[in-house]
N, C-alpha and C positions, 0 to 999 in steps of 0.2 A: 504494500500500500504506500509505503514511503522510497523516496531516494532522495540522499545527498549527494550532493556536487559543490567544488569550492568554484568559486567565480575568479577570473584573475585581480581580484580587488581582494580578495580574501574573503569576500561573502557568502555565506555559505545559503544554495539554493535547495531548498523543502519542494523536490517535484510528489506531488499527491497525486493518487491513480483511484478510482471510483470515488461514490458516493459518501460526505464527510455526514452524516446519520448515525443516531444511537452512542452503541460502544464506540465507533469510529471515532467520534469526537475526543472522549479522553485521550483514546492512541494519538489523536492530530496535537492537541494540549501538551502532552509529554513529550512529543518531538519537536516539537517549538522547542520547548522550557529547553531538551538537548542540544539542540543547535545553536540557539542564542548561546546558551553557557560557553558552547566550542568557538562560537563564530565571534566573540566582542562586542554582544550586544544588536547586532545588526541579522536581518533574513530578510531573503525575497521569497515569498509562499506564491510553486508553479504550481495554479490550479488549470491550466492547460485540459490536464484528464479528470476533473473532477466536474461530471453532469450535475450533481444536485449536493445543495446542505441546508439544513434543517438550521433551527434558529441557535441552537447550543452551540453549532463549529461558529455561526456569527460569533454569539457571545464571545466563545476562546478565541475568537481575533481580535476580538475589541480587548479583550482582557489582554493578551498580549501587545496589542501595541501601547495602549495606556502605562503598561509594565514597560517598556521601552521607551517612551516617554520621559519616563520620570527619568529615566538613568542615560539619557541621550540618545540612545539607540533607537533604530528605525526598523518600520516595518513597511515592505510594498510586497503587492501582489501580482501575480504574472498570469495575463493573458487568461482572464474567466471565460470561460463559457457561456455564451450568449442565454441560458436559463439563469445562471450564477450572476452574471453582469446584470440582470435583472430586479433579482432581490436586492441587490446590489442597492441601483436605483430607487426600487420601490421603499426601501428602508432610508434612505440618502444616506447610506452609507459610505458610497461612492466618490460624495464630497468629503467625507473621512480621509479614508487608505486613499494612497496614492497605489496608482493602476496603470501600470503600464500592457502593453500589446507584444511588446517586444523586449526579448532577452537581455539582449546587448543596450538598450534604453533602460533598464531596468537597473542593470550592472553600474551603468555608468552617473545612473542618480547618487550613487554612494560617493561616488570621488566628484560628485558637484556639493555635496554635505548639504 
C-alpha cells in the first residue's frame, strides 16, 4: 500500500496505492509520522493511485500538516485523482494543502521554502 522514495532535495515521497478507508487510515497516519521523523520534517503525499478516502485519511492530513506546521515543516500533495481532487474542493480543503500535478513541481517547492 505504501512506497518510499527520497526526492533529490532529500524529500522523502509517500507514493499510496488504493483506497485510504477504514484501517487504511491508521496504516497512512503511521507512515507519515515514519517519514516525517526520517525525512526532516518535510513529505510530499503521491496520491496518484489512491481513487477514494473517507473523511478520517482527510482528518490524518490535516493533523499532519498542522503537526508540521508548528515545527516548520511542510506538507504537499501529489497529483489527486480527479474523485480525491474533488473532496478536495468540496471540503476547500484545497485552498489548505498545497497540490501540485507534477513530481518535479512538487520536489522543487521545497528548495523554493
Amino acid at each position: 500500500m505504501f512506497e518510499t522514495s527520497i526526492s533529490q532535495h532529500n524529500t522523502p515521497i509517500l507514493r499510496v496505492n488504493g483506497k485510504i478507508i477504514g484501517n487504511a487510515v491508521d496504516a497512512l497516519r503511521h507512515e507519515m509520522r515514519a517519514q516525517i521523523e526520517q525525512g526532516g520534517g518535510h513529505l510530499i503525499l503521491d496520491l496518484t493511485d489512491v481513487p477514494l478516502l473517507d473523511s478520517s485519511a482527510l482528518g490524518a492530513i490535516i493533523a499532519t500538516l498542522q503537526a508540521l506546521k508548528k515545527s516548520d515543516g511542510r506538507l504537499v500533495l501529489l497529483n489527486p485523482q480527479e474523485a480525491v481532487q474533488n473532496v478536495l474542493a468540496v471540503t476547500r480543503l484545497d485552498t489548505v494543502l498545497e497540490i501540485f500535478q507534477d513530481e518535479a513541481d512538487a520536489v522543487s517547492a521545497f528548495s523554493r521554502g
